[in-house]
C-alpha positions in Angstrom: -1.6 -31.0 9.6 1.5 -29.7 7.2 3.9 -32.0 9.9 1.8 -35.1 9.9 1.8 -34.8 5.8 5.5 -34.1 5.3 7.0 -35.9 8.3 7.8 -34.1 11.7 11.1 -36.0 12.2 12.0 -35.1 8.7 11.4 -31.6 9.2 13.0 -31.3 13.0 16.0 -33.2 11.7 16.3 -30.5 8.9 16.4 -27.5 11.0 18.2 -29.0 13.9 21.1 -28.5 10.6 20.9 -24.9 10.1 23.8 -23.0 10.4 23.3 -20.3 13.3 25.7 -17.9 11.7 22.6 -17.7 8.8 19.7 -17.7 12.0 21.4 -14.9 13.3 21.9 -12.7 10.4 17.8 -13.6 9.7 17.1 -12.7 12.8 19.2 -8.7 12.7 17.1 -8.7 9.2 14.0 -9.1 10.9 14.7 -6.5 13.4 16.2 -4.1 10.9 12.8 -4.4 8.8 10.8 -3.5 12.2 13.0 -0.7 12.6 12.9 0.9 8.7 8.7 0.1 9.4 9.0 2.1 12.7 10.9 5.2 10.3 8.1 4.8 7.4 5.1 4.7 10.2 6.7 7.9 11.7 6.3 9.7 8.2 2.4 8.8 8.5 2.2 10.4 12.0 2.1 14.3 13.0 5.6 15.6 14.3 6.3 15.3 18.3 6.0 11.3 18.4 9.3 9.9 19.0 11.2 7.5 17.2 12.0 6.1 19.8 8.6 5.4 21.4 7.3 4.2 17.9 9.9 1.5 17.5 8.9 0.4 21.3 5.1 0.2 20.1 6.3 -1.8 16.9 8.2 -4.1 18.6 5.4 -4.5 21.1 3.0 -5.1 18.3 5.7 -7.8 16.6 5.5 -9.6 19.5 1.5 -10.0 19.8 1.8 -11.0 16.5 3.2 -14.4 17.3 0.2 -15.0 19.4 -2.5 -13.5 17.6 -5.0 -14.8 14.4 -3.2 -14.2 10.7 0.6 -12.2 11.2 -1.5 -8.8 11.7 -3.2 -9.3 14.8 -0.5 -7.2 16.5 -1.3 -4.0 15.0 -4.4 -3.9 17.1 -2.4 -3.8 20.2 -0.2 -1.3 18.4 -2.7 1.1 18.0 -4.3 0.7 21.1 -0.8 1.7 22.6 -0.9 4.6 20.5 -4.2 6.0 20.8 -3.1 6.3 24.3 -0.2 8.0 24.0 -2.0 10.4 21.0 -6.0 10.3 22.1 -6.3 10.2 18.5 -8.4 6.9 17.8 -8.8 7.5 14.4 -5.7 8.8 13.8 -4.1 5.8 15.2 -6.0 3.7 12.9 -5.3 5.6 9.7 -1.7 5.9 10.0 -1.4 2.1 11.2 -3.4 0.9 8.2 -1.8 3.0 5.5 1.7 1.8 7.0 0.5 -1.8 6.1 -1.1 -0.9 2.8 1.8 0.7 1.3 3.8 -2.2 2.5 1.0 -4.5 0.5 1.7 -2.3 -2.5 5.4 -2.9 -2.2 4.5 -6.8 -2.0 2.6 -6.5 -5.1 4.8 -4.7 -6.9 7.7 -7.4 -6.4 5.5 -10.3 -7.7 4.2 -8.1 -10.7 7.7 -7.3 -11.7 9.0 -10.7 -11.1 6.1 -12.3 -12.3 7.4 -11.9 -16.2 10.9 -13.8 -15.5 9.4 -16.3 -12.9 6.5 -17.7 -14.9 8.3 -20.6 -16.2 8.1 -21.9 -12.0 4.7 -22.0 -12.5 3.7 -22.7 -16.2 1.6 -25.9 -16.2 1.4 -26.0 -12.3 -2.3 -25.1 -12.7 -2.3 -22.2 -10.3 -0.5 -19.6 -13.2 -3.8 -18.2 -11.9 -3.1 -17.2 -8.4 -0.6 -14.0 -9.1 -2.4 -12.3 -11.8 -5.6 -12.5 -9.4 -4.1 -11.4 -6.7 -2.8 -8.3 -8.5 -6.0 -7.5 -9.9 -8.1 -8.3 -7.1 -5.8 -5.4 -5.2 -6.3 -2.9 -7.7 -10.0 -3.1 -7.6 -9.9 -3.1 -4.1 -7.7 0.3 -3.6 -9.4 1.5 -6.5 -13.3 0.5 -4.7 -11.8 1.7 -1.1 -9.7 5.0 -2.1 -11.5 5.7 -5.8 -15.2 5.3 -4.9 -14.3 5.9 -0.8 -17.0 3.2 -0.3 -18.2 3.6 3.5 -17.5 7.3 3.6 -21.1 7.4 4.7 -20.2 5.3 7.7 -19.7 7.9 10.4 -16.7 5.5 11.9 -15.1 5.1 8.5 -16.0 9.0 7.7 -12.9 9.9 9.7 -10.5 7.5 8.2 -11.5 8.9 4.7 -10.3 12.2 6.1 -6.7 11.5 6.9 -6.5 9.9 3.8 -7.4 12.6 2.7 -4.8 14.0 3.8 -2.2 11.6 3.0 -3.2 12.0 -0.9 -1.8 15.7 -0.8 1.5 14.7 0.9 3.3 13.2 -2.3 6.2 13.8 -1.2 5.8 11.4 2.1 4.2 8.7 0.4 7.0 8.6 -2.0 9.3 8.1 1.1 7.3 5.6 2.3 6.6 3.7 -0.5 11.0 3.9 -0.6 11.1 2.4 2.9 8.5 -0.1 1.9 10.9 -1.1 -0.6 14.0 -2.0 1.7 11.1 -3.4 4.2 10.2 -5.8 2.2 13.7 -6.8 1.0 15.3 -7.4 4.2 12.3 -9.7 4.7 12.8 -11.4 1.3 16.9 -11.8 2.1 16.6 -12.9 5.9 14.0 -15.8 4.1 16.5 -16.4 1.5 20.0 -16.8 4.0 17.7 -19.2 6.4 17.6 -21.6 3.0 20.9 -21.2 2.2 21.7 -22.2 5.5 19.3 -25.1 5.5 21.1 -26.3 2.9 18.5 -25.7 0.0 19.9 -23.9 -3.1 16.8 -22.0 -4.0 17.0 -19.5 -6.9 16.7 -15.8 -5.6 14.0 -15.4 -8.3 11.5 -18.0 -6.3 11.8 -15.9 -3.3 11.0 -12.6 -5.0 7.9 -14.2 -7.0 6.5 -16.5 -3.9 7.3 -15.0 -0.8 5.1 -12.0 -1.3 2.0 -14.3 -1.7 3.0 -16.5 0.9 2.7 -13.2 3.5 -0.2 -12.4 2.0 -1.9 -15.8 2.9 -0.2 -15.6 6.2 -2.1 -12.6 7.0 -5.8 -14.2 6.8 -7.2 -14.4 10.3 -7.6 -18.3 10.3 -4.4 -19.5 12.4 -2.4 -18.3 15.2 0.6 -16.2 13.8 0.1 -17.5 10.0 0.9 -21.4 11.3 0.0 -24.0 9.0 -1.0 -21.3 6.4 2.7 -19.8 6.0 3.9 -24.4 6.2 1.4 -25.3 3.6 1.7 -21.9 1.5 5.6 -22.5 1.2 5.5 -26.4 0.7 3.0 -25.8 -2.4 5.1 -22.6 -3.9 8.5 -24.1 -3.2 7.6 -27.8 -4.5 7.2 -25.7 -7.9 11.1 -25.1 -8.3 11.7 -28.8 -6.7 12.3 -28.1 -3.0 11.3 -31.3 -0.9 8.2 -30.6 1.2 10.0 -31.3 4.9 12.2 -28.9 3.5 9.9 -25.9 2.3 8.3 -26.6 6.0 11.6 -26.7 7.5 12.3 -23.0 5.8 8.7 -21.9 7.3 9.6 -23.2 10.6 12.7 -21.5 11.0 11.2 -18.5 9.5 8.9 -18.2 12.1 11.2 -18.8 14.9 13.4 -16.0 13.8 10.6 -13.7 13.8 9.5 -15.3 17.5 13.2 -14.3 18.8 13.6 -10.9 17.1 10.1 -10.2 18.7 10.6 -11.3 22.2 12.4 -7.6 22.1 8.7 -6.7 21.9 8.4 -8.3 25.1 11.0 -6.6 27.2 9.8 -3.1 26.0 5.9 -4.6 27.0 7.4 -5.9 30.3 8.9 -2.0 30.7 5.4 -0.4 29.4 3.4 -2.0 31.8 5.8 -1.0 34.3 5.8 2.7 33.8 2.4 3.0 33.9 2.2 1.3 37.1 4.9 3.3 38.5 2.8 6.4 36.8 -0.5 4.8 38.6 1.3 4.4 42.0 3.1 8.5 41.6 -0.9 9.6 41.1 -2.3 7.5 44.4 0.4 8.8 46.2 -0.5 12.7 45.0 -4.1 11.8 45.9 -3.3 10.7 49.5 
C-alpha cells in the first residue's frame, strides 16, 4: 500500500544508494542494543541465568520478530525458551514484560523531553495531538495497571502482581535498568539516524528523537507482520513534517527494517544451535533408556 502510493521504483532506487559503510554501522547498533537489552533483562531475573544464554534467547526472540504480528511477537517465543530453561512461567513473563515496559518508559521519556524543542515540526500539522496523548494515555495506563493493580483478582494475573511486587522494592535495579533503557533506545535512535545520513537525507537529529519513539510504538500494534506498512506509513507521515520526500521516509523504513532482518538472522544460528542441543539432549536420554 505505502509502495504503490509513494512509488516502488522510487523507493528501490533510493536504497539501492545507501552507503554500506552507514548499513553496517546500523546494523552493530542494532546488535549492540540487543545485547545492553540482554544486560537490563538479566537485572529482572534471579542470579544463576547466564548472560550468555540470555543474549542467545534475545537474539532468538529478535529474529521471530521479523516474522511475527506488530515488532513484539518475538518475546513470546523468548519466554517460552525461558520458561524452559527456569520452569518459572510466571516469572518468565514478568521479567519479559517489565524489560519492555521500562524500555516504553524510556521511549516516552525521549518524546516528552523533546516534545518542547520539536513542536514547531508539528505546529499546524493537525496531529500536535498525537504526543501529548500518547503520554498521557501511558500514565493512566501504568497508573490503572501498577496503581489500582487492576486484574489482581485474576488468579493468572495474581502472580504477575507479585513479582512486581517485588521489583517495586528493588530501586536500586530499576534505576539500572531504566539507565540501560536509556543507551537502548539511543543506539536505536543513532543506527536510524546514520541509515539517513547515508541515504542521503539531511534530517535534523531533533526529528529522530521526537518521531522515532512513536513510530516504534505504532510498530508494535499486532496488525502487520514485523511492523510492515505501519513502521512505511508511520515514518512517511512524521518525516513529511520536516520535508523529507515520501519514497524517501519509506526508503529509511525499508532499510531500517532490513538492518534489523540481518542483525537478527544471528537469532537464527543460535535457533538452529538450540534446536540442536536438545535433540542431541533427546537422543543422550533414548540412548540411557535402551
Amino acid at each position: 500500500m505505502v509502495l504503490a502510493r509513494t512509488g516502488s521504483a522510487e523507493v528501490l532506487a533510493t536504497i539501492g544508494k545507501i552507503n554500506m559503510g552507514a548499513f553496517v554501522l546500523a546494523v552493530f547498533l542494532y546488535i549492540l542494543a540487543q545485547f545492553i537489552s540482554t544486560l537490563r533483562w538479566r537485572l529482572l531475573l534471579p542470579e544463576g541465568l547466564g548472560l550468555r544464554k540470555l543474549f542467545s534467547l534475545y537474539m532468538i526472540g529478535s529474529f521471530f520478530n521479523i516474522f511475527l504480528p506488530g515488532i513484539i511477537g518475538g518475546d513470546a517465543v523468548k519466554g517460552f525458551y525461558l520458561y524452559r530453561a527456569t520452569g518459572k512461567g510466571s516469572l518468565s513473563l514478568a521479567s519479559i514484560f517489565m524489560d519492555r515496559y521500562l524500555g516504553f518508559v524510556v521511549l516516552i521519556a525521549i518524546c516528552a523531553v523533546a516534545f518542547p524543542f520539536g513542536y514547531t515540526y508539528l505546529r499546524g500539522s493537525g496531529i500536535e495531538w498525537i504526543l501529548p496523548f500518547t503520554i498521557l494515555s501511558f500514565i493512566i495506563g501504568s497508573l490503572l495497571f501498577f496503581g489500582l493493580r487492576l486484574g489482581q483478582r485474576v488468579k493468572f494475573l495474581s502472580e504477575f502482581y507479585n513479582h512486581f511486587y517485588f521489583y517495586r522494592h528493588q530501586r536500586g535495579v530499576i534505576g539500572k535498568a531504566l539507565l540501560l533503557s536509556v543507551f537502548v533506545q539511543f543506539a536505536g535512535i543513532i543506527s536510524v539516524y546514520v541509515l539517513s545520513v547515508g541515504l542521503s537525507q539531511h534530517i535534523p537529529l531533533l526529528a529522530f528523537l521526537m518521531f522515532l519513539p512513536l513510530i516504534i510504538l505504532f510498530s508494535m500494534l499486532p496488525i502487520s507482520i514485523a511492523g510492515l506498512g505501519v513502521r512505511e506509513g508511520a515514518c512517511v507521515l512524521f518525516f513529511g513534517l520536516v520535508g523529507v520526500r515520501p519514497e524517501a521516509a519509506t526508503a529509511i523504513s525499508l532499510s531500517w527494517f532490513m538492518t534489523m532482518s540481518a542483525a537478527s538472522l544471528l537469532g537464527l544460528v543460535e535457533y538452529i544451535k538450540y534446536k540442536k542441543q536438545r535433540i542431541d539432549i533427546h537422543d543422550t536420554e533414548n540412548k540411557r533408556g535402551r
